[in-house]
C-alpha positions in Angstrom: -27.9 -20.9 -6.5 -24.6 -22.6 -5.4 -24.1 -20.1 -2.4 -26.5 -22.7 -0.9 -24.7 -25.0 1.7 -21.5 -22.6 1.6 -23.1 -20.0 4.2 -21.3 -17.4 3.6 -22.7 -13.6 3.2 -19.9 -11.0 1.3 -20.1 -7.6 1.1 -17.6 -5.4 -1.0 -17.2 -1.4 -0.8 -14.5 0.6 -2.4 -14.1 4.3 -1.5 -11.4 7.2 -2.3 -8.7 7.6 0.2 -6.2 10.1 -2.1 -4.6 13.2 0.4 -3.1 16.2 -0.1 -1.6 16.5 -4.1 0.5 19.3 -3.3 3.3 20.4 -0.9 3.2 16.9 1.4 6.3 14.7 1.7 5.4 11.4 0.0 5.7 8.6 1.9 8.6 5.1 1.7 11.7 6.5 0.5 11.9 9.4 3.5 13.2 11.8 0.6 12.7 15.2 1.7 12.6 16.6 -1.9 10.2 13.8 -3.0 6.9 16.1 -2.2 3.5 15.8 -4.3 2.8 18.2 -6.8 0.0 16.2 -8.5 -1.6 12.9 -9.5 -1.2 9.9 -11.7 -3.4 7.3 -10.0 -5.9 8.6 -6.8 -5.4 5.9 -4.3 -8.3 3.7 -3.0 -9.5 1.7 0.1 -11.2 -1.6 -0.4 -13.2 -3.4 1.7 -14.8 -6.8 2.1 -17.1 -8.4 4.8 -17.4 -12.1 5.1 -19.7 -13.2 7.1 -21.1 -16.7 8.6 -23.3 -17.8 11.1 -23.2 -14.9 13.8 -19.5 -14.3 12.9 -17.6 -12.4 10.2 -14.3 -10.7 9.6 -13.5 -7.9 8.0 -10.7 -7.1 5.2 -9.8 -3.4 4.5 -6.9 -3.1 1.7 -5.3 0.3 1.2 -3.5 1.6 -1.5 -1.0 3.6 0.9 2.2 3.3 2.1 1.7 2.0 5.6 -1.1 1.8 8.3 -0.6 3.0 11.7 -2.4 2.7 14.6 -3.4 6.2 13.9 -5.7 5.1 11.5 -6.6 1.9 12.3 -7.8 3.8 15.4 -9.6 5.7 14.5 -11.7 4.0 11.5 -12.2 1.3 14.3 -13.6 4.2 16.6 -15.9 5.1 13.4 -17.2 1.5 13.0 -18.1 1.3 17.1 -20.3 4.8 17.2 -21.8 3.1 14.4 -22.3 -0.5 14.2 -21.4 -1.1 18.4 -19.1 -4.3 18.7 -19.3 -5.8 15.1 -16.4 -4.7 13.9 -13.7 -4.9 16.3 -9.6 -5.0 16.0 -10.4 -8.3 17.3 -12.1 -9.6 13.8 -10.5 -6.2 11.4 -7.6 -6.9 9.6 -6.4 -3.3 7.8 -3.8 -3.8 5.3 -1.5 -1.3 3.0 -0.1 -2.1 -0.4 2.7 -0.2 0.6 2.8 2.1 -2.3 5.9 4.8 -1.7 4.0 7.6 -3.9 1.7 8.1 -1.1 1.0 11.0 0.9 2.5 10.9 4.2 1.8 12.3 7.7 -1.0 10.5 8.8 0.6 8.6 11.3 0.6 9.5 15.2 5.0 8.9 15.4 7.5 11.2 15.0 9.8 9.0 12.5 7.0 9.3 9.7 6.9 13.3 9.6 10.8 13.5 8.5 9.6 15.2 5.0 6.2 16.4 5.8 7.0 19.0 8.5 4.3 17.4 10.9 1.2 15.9 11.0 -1.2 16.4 8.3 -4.7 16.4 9.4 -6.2 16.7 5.9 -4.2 13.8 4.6 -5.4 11.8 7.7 -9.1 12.9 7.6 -9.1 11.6 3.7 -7.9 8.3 4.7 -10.1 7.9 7.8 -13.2 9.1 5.6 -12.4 6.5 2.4 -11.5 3.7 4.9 -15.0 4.1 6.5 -16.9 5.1 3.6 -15.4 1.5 1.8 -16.4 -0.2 5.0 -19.9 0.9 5.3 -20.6 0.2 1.2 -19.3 -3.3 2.1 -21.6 -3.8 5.2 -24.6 -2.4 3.0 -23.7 -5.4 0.3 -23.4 -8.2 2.0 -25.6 -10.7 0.4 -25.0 -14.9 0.3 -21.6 -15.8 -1.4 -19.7 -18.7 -3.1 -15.7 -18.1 -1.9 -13.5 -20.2 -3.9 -9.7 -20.1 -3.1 -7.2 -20.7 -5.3 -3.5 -20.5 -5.6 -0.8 -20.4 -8.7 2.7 -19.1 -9.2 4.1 -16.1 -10.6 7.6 -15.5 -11.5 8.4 -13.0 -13.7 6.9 -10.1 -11.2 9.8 -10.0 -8.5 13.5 -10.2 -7.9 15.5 -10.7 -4.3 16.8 -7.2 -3.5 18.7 -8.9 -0.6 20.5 -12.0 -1.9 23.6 -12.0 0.5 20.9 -12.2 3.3 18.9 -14.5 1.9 22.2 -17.1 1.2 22.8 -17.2 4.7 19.6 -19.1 5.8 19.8 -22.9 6.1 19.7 -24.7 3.0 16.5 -26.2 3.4 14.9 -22.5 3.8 16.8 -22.0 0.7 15.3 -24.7 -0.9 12.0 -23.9 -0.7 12.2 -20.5 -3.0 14.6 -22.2 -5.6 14.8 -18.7 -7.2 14.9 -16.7 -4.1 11.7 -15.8 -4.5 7.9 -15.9 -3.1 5.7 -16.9 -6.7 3.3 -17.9 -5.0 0.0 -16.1 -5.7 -3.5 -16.5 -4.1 -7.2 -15.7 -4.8 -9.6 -15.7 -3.4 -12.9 -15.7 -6.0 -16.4 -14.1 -5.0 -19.3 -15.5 -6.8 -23.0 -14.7 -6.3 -25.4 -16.8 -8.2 -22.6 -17.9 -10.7 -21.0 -14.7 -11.4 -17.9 -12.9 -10.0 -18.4 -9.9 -8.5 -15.3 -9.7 -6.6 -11.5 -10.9 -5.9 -8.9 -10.7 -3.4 -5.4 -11.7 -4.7 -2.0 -12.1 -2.6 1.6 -11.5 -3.3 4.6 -10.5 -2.3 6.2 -7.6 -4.2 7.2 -4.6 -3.0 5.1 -1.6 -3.9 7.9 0.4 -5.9 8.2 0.3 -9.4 8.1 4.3 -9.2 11.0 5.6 -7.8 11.6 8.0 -5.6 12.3 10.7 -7.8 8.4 10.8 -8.6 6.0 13.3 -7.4 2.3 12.2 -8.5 0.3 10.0 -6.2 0.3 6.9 -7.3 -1.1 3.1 -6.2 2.0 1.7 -7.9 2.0 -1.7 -9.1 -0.6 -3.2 -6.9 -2.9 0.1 -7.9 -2.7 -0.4 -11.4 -3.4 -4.3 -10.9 -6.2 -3.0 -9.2 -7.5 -0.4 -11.6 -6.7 -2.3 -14.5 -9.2 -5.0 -13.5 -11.6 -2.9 -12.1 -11.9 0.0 -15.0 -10.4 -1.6 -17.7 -11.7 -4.9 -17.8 -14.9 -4.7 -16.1 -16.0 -1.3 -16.4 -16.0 0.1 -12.8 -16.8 4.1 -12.6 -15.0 4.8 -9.3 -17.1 8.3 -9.1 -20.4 6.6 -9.1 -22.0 6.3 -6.0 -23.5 3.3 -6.5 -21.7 -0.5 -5.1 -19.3 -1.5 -7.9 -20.2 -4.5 -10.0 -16.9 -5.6 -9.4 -14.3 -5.5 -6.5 -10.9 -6.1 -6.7 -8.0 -5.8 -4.1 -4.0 -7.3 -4.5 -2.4 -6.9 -1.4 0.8 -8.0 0.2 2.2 -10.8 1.9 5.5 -11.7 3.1 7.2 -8.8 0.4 10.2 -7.4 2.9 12.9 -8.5 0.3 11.4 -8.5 -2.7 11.3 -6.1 -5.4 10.0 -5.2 -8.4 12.5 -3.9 -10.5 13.9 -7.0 -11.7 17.1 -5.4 -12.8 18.2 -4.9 -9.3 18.3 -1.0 -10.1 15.6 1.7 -8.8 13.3 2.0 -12.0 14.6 -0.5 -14.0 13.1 -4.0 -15.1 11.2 -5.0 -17.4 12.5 -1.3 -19.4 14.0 1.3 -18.1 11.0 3.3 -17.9 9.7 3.4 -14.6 5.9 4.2 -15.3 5.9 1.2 -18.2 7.3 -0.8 -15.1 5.1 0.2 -12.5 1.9 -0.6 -15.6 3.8 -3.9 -16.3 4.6 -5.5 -13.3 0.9 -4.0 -11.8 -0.3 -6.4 -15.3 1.1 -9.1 -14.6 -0.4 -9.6 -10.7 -3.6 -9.3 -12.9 -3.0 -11.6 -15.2 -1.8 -14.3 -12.7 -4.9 -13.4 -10.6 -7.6 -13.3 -13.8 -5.9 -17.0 -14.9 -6.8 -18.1 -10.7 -10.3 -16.6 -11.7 -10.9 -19.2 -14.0 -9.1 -22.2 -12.2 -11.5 -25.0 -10.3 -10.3 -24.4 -7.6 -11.5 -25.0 -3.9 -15.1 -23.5 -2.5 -14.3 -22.2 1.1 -16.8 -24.0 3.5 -16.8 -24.1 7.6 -17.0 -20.6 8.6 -14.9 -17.8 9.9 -12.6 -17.2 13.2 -10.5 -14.5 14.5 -7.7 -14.3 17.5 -5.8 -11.0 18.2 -3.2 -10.0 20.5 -1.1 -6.9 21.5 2.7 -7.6 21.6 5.1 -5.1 22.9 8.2 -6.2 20.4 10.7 -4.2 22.7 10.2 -6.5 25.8 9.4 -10.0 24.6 10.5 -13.6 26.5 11.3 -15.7 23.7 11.3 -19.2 24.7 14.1 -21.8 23.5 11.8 -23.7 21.2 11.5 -20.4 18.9 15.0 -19.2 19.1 16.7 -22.0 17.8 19.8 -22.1 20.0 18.5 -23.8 22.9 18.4 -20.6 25.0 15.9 -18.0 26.2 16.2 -14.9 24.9 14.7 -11.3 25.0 14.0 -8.5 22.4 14.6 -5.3 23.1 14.2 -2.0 22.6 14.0 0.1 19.1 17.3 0.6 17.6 18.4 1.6 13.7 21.3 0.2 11.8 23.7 2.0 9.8 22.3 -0.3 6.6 18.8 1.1 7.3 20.0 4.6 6.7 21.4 3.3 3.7 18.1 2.1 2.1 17.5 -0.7 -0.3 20.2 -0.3 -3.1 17.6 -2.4 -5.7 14.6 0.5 -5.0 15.8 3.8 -3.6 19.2 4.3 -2.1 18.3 7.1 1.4 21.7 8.7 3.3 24.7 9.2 1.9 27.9 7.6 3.6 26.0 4.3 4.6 25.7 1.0 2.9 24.2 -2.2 3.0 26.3 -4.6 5.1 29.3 -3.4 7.1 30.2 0.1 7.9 33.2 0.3 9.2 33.2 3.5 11.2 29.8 2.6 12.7 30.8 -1.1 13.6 34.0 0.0 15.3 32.1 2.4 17.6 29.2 -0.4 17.9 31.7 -3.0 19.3 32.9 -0.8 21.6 29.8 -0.5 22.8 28.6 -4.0 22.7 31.9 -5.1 24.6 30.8 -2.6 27.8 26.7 -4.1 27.5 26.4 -7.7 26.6 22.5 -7.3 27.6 22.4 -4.7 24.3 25.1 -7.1 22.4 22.7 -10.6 22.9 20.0 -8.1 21.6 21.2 -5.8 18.9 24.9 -7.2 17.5 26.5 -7.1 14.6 24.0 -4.0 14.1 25.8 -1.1 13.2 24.1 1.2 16.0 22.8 4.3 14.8 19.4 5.5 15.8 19.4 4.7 19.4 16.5 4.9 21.7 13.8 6.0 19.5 12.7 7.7 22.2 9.6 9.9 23.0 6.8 7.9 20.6 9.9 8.1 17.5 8.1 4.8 16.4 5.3 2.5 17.7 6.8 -0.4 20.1 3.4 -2.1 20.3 1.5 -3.8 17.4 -1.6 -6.1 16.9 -0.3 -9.6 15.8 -3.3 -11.3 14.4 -5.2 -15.1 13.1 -8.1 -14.7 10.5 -9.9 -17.9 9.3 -12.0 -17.5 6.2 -13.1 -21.5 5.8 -9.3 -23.3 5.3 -7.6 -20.1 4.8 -5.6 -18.5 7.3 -4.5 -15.2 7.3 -1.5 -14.0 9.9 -1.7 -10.4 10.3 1.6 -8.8 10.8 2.4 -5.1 11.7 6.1 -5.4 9.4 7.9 -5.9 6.4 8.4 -9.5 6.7 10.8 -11.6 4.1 10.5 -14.8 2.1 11.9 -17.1 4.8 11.0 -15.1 8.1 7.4 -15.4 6.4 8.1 -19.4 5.3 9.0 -20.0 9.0 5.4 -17.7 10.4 3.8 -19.9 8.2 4.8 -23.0 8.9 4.3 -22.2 12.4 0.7 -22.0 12.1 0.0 -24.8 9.4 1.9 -27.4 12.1 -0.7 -26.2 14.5 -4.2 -25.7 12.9 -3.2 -28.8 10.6 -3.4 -26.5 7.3 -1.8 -26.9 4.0 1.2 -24.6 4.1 0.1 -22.9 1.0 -3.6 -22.1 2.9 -1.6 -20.0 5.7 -0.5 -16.7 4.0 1.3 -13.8 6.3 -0.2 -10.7 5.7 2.3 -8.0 6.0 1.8 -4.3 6.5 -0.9 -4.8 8.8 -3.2 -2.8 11.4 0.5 -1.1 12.4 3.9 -0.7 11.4 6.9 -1.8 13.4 9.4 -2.0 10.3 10.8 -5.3 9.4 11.0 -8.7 10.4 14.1 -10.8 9.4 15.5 -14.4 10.3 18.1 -14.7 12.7 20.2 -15.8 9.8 19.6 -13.1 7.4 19.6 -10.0 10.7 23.7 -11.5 10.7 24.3 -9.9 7.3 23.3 -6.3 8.1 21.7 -5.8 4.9 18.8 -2.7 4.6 16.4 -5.1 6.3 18.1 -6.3 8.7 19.0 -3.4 9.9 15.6 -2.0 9.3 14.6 -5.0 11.6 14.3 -2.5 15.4 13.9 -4.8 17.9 16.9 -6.7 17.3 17.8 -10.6 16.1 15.2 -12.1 18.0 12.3 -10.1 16.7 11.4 -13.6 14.2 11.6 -15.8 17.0 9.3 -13.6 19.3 6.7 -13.5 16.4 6.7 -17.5 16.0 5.8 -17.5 19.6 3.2 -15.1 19.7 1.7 -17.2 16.5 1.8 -20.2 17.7 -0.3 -19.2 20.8 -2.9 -17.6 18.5 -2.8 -20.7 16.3 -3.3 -23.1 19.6 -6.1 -20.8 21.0 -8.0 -21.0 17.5 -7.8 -24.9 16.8 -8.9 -25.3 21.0 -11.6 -22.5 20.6 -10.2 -20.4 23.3 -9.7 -16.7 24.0 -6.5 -14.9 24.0 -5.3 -12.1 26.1 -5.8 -8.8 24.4 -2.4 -7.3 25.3 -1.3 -3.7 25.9 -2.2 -1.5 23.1 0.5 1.2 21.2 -0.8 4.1 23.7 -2.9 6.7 22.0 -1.4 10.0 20.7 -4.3 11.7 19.5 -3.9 14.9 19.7 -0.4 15.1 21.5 1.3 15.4 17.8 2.6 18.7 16.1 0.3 19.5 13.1 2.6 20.5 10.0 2.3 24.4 9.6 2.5 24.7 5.4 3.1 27.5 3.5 -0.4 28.2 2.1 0.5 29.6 -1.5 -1.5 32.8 -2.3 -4.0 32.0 -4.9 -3.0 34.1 -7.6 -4.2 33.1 -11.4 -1.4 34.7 -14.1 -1.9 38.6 -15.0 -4.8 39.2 -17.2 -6.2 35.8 -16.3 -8.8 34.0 -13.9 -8.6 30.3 -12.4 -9.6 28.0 -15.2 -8.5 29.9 -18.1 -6.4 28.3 -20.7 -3.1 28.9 -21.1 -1.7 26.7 -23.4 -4.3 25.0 -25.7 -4.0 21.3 -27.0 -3.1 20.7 -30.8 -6.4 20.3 -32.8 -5.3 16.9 -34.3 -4.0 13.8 -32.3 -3.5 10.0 -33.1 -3.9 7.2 -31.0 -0.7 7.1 -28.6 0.1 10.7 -28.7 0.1 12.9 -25.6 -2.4 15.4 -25.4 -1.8 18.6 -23.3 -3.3 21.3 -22.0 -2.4 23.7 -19.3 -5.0 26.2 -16.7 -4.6 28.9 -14.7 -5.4 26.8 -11.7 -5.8 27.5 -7.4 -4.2 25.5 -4.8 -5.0 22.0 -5.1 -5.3 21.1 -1.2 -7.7 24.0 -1.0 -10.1 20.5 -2.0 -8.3 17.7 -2.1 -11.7 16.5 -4.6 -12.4 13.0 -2.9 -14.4 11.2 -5.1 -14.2 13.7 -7.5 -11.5 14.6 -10.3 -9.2 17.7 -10.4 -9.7 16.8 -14.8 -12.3 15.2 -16.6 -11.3 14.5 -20.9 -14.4 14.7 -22.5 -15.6 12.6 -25.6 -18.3 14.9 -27.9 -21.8 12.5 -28.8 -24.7 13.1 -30.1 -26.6 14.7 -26.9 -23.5 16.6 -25.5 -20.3 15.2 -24.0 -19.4 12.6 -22.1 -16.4 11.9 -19.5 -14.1 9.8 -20.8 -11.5 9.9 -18.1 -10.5 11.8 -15.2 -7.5 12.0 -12.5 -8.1 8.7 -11.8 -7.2 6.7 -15.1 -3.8 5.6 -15.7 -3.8 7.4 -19.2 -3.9 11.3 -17.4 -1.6 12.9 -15.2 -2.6 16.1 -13.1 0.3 18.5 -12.1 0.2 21.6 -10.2 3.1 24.1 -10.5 3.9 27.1 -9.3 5.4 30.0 -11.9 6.7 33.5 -11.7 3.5 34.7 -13.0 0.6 32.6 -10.9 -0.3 28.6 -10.4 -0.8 26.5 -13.0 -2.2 23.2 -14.1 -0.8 21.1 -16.6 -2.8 17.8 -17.6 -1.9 15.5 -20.0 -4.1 12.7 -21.8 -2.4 9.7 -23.6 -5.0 8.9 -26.0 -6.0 5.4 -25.9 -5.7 3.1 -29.0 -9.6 2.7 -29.4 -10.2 6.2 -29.4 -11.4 8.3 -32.0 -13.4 11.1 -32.6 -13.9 14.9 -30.8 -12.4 15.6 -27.0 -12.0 18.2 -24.5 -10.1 18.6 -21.4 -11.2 20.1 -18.6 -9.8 21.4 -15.3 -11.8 21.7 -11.4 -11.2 23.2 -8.5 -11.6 25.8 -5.9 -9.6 29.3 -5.9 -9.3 31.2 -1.7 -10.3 34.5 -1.5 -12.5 35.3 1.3 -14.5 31.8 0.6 -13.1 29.0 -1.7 -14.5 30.1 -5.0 -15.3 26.6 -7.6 -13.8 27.3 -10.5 -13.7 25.0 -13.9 -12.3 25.3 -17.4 -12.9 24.0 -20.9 -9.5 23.5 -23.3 -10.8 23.6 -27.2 -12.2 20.8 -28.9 -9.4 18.6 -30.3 -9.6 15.3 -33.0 -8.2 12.1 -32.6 -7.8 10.3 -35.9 -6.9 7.2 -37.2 -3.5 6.4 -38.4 -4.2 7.4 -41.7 -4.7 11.3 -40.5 -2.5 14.0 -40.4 -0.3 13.9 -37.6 2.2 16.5 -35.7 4.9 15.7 -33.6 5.3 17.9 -31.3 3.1 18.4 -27.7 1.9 21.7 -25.7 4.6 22.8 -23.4 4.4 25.7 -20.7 
């Protein structure tokens, strides 16, 4: 009974958010050919209410690539018509992972429908329905709570991607991440009467072990932390309706430079097999977080708190005390640097003809222009001006900036990509004011919006991808430490801030995508769910198993909370689901042939398993009506290593 005296009440939910499989521009790398055409890992929300006293906060962490204001809208609307004012953006931080093998086109700004041909309601209405569904199994659970916070180091999980910019912050910056580098690695532990049933972990890597030559959804590293933990070690059945036994969420913090392809090369680091990567980089965040689940560690006691305001990063003051030169300056409004259209070199090169630091051609006209507008010049130089304007809601220019307390943790919520030292400096911002230790204050990027990245004055000289990724220009750091350190006075005096000017609402003033809905057309001779290619009848631990259907559409149901497969184990009374399109082990791909749509699945068959399996294949074929359809592949062996054994797999 040692949630006595803490009094705290936590609730955990976890719900489906996957979109469209098929025909929708994934979203981080803004590659127009990198579309979905099927699934590795389904992407989840997970959400976690802490209450105490009449107060509470609430944590929603999303396996996508960013969250909007589109979203965070409208779950927020969701949560009102429901629950009235207890969850507000005031006390809701929503957070993303950041994954790049998401579907895009959920957000409400042009910029973010470059390969998805529009908006995509569908996409949207599956994130919007998992984000609420998550929330409302975590306000069903709360229940009294031990939180225990603990912090260690991990440092074989991430690499600088931006080194140059990173050398030309003060040495004492420097200093502080000896190996250029963020290890450090939070949890926080949720007990109930002596037993964890729940964890949130922090760190700073970016989501993108897969490259951008991928087409399956994925959760990336921070997914498969996630799933590994949940399924693997404790058991979770993601398609039971029932509250999870055990919760588990690793989301970001201060990850603008880092990467996880310690090579310094897209999809390379630890091996040179992306998918191993994305499993072992996504392991290790576990296994730094399970070790913190064991650590004493320190019970959170004294409550909860919240302050949030709206900034408009386009037109901020920034007083001399944040700028660091003595003078005032002003941020201003959203431009792109030559270096942004080049992309990060370390994860996923974008536009030919531009690079990472200077571009000659670019600068020359840029000084030009600087020399005829010192206003822009004080603003914007040495960026390499590109994308000018940004015009006609291109991107947001407003953002929630945000101050959680859970007990003696704080959590800064931050619409960007920050890096190691803008975050350092956030940080220590708010731990001079609150009086926290410096490694209790975490900034929590990719949060309740997305205005692109945040880099120190230092680093925005250098031009790399982030820098000039960072919109509002050299001052955009500075303008955040001020908006903190108002937040951070108003929670240690107990007063109220000013709510600010929201990003203005573009509900229904963006263009839907129009796709081109593929007839649904099985191959000659056949119907949806037949066959085509059978497995082999004998397979050994480690070996692929394949089978491929005549299949429909996939976004004709997108399945949420369901499974487009299911592999099937034969016992005594029947058969029993083994996996689905949800496990790491399967992939689901959809293709389109000459002769009709098919479905290929693939099963690599664990190391424990052994005995008779099946796959099977789901979903739902337009005609006049969508039409369910299923199919059953033949029953197949897996044997021991002492069985017979063929090398070769199914192919189309």
């Amino acid at each position: 009974m040692a949630a006595i005296g803490t009094g705290f009440l936590c609730g955990r939910g976890i719900a489906d958010i996957t979109g469209e499989p098929a025909d929708t521009g994934l979203l981080g790398y803004g590659k127009s050919r990198q579309r979905s055409d099927g699934i590795h890992l389904r992407l989840r929300s997970r959400a976690f209410v802490i209450a105490a006293g009449d107060r509470r906060v609430l944590l929603v962490v999303n396996e996508l690539p960013m969250v909007f204001d589109s979203v965070c809208r409208a779950l927020l609307g969701r949560l009102r018509r429901t629950y009235g004012g207890l969850y507000t953006e005031e006390n809701t931080l929503i957070t993303a992972t950041h994954t790049h093998c998401g579907p895009g086109g959920y957000s409400h700004h042009r910029l973010y429908h470059s390969n998805t041909g529009g908006f995509r309601p569908r996409t949207f209405a599956a994130i919007v329905d998992g984000m609420t569904e998550a929330v409302v199994r975590a306000h069903d659970d709360l229940a009294p709570a031990v939180l225990t916070l603990a912090h260690g180091e991990l440092q074989d999980a991430a690499a600088n991607r931006s080194q140059v910019a990173f050398d030309n912050n003060p040495a004492a910056d420097r200093a502080w991440f000896p190996d250029a580098v963020d290890p450090q690695t939070t949890l926080l532990r949720i007990e109930r009467d002596g037993v964890p049933v729940g964890a949130i972990n922090w760190f700073g890597v970016h989501n993108t072990s897969m490259t951008n030559t991928n087409t399956l959804i994925s959760g990336d590293n921070k997914g498969y932390a996630a799933y590994h933990w949940e399924r693997l070690i404790d058991g979770v059945d993601y398609r039971d309706r029932r509250p999870a036994d055990f919760v588990a969420a690793f989301a970001q913090t201060n990850a603008g430079d880092l990467t996880p392809n310690l090579d310094l090369r897209p999809g390379h680091g630890p091996t040179d097999d992306e998918v191993e990567n994305t499993r072992m980089i996504g392991l290790r965040q576990y296994e730094a977080a399970a070790r913190l689940m064991n650590a004493p560690g320190v019970v959170l006691a004294d409550g909860v708190d919240h302050r949030t305001t709206h900034v408009d990063l386009s037109d901020v003051l920034v007083r001399p005390e944040f700028t660091g030169d003595g003078r005032t300056h002003r941020t201003g409004s959203p431009v792109g640097g030559a270096s942004a259209l080049a992309g990060s070199e370390e994860d996923g090169p974008a536009f030919r003809g531009f690079h990472e630091g200077r571009n000659p051609f670019w600068d020359t006209i840029s000084t030009a222009i600087y020399s005829r507008l010192p206003a822009l010049r004080d603003v914007q130089a040495p960026k390499a001006l590109v994308v000018g304007g940004l015009r006609g809601h291109y991107v947001a220019r407003r953002g929630p900036v945000q101050l959680l307390r859970i007990g003696h943790l704080y959590l800064l919520g931050v619409p960007a990509e920050v890096t190691i030292v803008a975050g350092l400096r956030l940080r220590r911002t708010v731990a001079a004011i609150v009086g926290a230790d410096l490694t209790d204050v975490l900034v929590v990027g990719y949060s309740n919006g997305y205005l692109h990245y945040v880099t120190t004055p230092e680093e925005y000289e250098t031009q790399q991808y982030e820098g000039g990724s960072t919109l509002f220009g050299r001052w955009t750091l500075p303008a955040l430490q001020q908006v903190a350190s108002e937040l951070a006075a108003a929670m240690r005096e107990g007063k109220p801030v000013p709510s600010g000017v929201p990003e203005p609402d573009l509900t229904g003033r963006v263009r839907p995508a129009r796709p081109r809905i593929p007839r649904d057309e099985p191959p000659p001779g056949r119907d949806f769910g037949d066959v085509l290619v059978e497995p082999r009848s004998r397979y050994r631990p480690g070996d692929t198993a394949t089978a491929i259907f005549a299949a429909a559409y996939p976004n004709n149901d997108l399945r949420r909370n369901g499974s487009y497969l299911e592999v099937e184990r034969r016992i005594p009374d029947g058969w029993q689901t083994v996996a689905d399109d949800g496990d790491w082990s399967t992939t689901f791909r959809w293709r389109r042939t000459r002769s009709g749509q098919i479905a290929v699945i693939t099963w690599t068959v664990p190391r424990d398993a052994t005995g008779e399996y099946r796959i099977r294949c789901h979903g739902k074929a337009r005609a006049q009506v969508l039409r369910p359809y299923s199919g059953t592949s033949r029953t197949f062996t897996v044997e021991t290593e002492g069985g017979p054994h063929a090398n070769q797999n199914a192919t189309p």
